[in-house]
N, C-alpha and C positions, 0 to 999 in steps of 0.2 A: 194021309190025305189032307188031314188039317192042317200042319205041318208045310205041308206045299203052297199051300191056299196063304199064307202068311208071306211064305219067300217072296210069292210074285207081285203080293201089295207093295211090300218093301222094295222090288226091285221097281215098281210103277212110278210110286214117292221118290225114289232116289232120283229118275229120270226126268220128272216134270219141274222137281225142287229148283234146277236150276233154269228153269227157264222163267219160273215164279219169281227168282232174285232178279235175272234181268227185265225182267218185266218192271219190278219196283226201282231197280237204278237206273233206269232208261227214265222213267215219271219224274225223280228225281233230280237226273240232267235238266231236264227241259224247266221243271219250275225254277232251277237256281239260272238257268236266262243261257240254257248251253246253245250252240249253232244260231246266236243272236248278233246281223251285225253292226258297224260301230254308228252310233247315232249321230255323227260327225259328218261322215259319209267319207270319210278320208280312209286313204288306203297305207298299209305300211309298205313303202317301197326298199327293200333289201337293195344296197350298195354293193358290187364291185369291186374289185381292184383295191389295188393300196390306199389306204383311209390317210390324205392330207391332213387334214386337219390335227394338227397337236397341241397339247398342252402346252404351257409356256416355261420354260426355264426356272426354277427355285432356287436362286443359288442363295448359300446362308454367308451369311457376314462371318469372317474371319476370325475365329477365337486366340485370344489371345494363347504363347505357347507356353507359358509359364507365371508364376506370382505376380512376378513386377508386373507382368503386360496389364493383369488386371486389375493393379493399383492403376497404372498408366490411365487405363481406360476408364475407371473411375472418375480419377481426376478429371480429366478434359471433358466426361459430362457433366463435375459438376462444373467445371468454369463456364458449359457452355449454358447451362439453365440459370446463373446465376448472371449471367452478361444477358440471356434475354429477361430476365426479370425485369433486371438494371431498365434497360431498353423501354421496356412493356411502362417501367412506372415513370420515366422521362416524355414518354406518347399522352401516358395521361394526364400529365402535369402540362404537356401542351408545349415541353420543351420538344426541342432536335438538334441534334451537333452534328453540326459541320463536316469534321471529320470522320463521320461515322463509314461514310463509303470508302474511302482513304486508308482507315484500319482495317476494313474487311478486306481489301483487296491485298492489304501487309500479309494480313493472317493467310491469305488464300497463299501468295509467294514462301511464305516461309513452311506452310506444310508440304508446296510443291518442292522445297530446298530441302529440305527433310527425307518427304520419297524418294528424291535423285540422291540422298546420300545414301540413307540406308539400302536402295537398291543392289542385289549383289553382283558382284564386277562376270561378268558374262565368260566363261570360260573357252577359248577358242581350240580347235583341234593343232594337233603338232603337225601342220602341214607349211610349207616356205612362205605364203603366203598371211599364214594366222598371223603374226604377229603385225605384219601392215596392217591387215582389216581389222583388229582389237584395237589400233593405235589412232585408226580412223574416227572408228565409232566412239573412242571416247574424247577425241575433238572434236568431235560434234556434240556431243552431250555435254563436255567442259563449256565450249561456245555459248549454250542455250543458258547454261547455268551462269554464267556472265553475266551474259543480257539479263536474267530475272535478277541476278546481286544488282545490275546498275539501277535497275528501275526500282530494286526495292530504295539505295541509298538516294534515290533524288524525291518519292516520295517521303522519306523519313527529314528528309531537308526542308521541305516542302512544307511539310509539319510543325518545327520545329521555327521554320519561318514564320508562319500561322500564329505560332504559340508569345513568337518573341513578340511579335506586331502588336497586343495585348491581351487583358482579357478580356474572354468570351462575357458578354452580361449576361446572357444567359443561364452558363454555367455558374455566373457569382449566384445568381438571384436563386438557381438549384443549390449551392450552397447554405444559403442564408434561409432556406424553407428547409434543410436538412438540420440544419441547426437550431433549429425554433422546436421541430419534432423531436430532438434528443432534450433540448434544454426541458420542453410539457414534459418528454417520458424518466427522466433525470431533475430534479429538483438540486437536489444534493452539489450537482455539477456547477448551479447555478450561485448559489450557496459559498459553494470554496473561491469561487470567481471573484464574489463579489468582498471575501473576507481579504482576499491576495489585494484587489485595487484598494480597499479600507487600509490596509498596513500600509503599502506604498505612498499612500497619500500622507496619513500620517507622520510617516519616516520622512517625507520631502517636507514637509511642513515645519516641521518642530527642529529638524538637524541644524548641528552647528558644526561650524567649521573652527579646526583647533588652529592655533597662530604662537608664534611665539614674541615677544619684544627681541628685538634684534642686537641692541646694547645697553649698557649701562650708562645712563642720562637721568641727571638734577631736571625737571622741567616746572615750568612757571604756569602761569595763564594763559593760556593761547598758542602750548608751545606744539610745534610736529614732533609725531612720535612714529619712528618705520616698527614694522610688525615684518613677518618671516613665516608664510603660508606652510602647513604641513600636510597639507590635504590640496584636490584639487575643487575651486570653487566658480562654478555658474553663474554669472551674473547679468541680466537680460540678454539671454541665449547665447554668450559669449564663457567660454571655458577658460579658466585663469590656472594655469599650472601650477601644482607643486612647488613650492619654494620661493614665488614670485613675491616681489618687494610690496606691501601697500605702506602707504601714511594718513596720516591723519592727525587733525588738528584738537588740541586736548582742554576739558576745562576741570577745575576743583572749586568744588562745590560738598558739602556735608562730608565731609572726609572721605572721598569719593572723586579718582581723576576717572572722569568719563571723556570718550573717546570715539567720535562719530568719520566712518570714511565717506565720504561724498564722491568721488572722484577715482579711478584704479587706469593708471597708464601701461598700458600693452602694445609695445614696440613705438610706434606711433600713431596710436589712437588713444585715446579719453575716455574710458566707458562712466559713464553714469552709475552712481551705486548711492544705494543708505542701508549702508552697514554700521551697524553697534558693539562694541566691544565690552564682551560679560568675564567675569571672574570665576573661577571654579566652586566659586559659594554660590553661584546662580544668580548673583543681583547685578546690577547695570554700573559698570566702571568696573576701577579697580582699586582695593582699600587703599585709602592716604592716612593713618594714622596722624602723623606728625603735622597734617593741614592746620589740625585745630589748635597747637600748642606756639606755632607758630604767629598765626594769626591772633592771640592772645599777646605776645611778646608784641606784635605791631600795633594795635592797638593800645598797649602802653606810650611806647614811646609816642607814640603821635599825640595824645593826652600830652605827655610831657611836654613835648615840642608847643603844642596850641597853648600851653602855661604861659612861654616863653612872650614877655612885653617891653614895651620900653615907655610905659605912662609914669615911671617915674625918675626917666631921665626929663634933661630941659627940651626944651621945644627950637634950640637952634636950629642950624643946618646941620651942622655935624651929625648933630644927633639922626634927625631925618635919612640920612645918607645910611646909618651905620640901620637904623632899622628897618629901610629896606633890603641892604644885604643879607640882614637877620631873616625875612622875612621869604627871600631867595632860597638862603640855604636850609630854612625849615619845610619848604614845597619840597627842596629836593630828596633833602632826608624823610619826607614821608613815603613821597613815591618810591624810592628805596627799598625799604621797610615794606610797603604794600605790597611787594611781589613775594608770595608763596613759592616756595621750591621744595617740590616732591622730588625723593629717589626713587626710579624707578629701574629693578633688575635687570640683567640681561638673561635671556633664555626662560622668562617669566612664561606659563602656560597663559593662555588664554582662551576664549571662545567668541568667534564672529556670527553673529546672526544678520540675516537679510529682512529689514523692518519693511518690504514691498508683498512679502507670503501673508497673505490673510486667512482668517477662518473663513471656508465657505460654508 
């Protein structure tokens, strides 16, 4: 009996338990906001029919099919971030070239001549007629590609006309700001420049021009001496060729024939010159040894000759007569004797200097 009295507890429990859960999950809809509606006041209106509306197309860019394509492709983006760099820092500098639309429109023709090449040739079916309509279509596409070659070559003339007409100042003045930037961030550069125009200057400064005497000639006081160029020589922005004749009129003095040109004739002109003629010992002339020994010898006789009197013949006429003869032929024999004669060799070296180059 007791036993029974428990079965039908348990069987009372089993049956109410679940109406105890939905009791509490029912409490528990309504607090978390269940059969609440939209505080909007709007309604969801369920569509119909086929849904118009799509998404729009994703196509991806073209991969390259192999290595080189994407060296290729490399490349041309960086020429094209480095041309707008270019671009970007010409805008800020406040420059713009002329041509800039000119190029773009080249660049644009030539990738259009590019695609039309590498396009591949359209394969037609083996019907009577394929071979007319393939021959068609690519005189029309040779046609087109024509007309873009003429336009590209009358722009690139167009250009080139542009270019010839002068230059751009702008583009100098972009030059010469790009060149002041490397010379501040290069010293060095600045540096070799300035050692290169130091030498050049130097070398044009101090050079001499090598010459030779042309023949074998006794000369005196005031005599012309021709010279035999071996080099060619400059003189007030006139170029005097290799081999050309100069002269010059010569003096002795300190056992030293010095030898000044004034004057250098070229075809039929006169150039102006003060050239100096040096010796390969570096001094001014060229040695006379034998000046001095000579002039010693003349200075004797002429002593001698001025010895010569007639204060101890009589005082006739005769006498008169014979000592101015005496006295005739002792002028001439001095002047005689005064004239110095230097040998001077043939094919002697020498050195011409231009006495117009100054130190600056």
């Amino acid at each position: 009996m007791e036993n029974r009295t428990k079965v039908n507890r348990k069987k009372v429990l089993l049956i109410f338990l679940p109406l105890l859960a939905v009791a509490v999950l029912t409490i528990a809809f309504f607090m978390l906001g269940g059969f609440r509606g939209d505080d909007s006041g709007t309604s969801v209106v369920k569509g119909t029919g086929v849904n118009f509306s799509l998404p729009d197309a994703s196509i991806k860019k073209a991969q390259p099919a192999d290595k080189m394509g994407f060296y290729e492709q490399a490349g041309k983006d960086s020429a094209a971030s480095r041309s707008a760099s270019l671009e970007r820092m010409a805008g800020n500098l406040g420059f713009g070239s002329a041509d800039a639309g000119q190029e773009r429109e080249i660049s644009m023709r030539l990738d259009a001549l590019n695609t039309e090449i590498n396009k591949p040739a359209a394969v037609s079916a083996p019907i009577g007629g394929g071979r007319l309509g393939m021959a068609t279509g690519y005189g029309a596409g040779s046609s087109d590609m024509k007309n873009d070659v003429d336009r590209l070559e009358a722009l690139m003339k167009a250009m080139q006309e542009n270019k010839n007409a002068g230059e751009d100042p702008e583009m100098k003045q972009l030059n010469t700001v790009m060149q002041s930037i490397i010379d501040i961030q290069h010293p060095d550069l600045v540096k070799q420049r300035m050692e290169i125009v130091r030498k050049v200057n130097t070398d044009s400064l101090f050079k001499a021009i090598p010459a030779v005497i042309a023949s074998d000639k006794k000369v005196v006081q005031g005599a012309t001496i021709k010279l035999l160029l071996l080099d060619t020589l400059r003189v007030n922005g006139v170029l005097v060729p290799k081999g050309h004749e100069l002269f010059g009129a010569c003096r002795i003095t300190n056992q030293r024939v010095l030898l000044d040109i004034k004057q250098i004739r070229l075809g039929n002109a006169i150039i102006p010159a003060d050239l100096s003629v040096y010796s390969y010992d570096g001094m001014l002339g060229l040695d006379a040894p034998e000046a001095v020994l000579a002039s010693s010898v003349n200075d004797g006789a002429d002593n001698a000759i001025g010895d010569l009197s007639l204060n101890n013949f009589d005082g006739s006429l005769a006498t008169q007569v014979a000592g101015a003869g005496i006295d005739a032929a002792k002028s001439m024999l001095s002047k005689k004797l005064r004239k110095v004669k230097v040998k001077l060799r043939g094919g002697q070296a020498v050195l011409l200097r231009d006495n117009k180059l100054k130190l600056r």
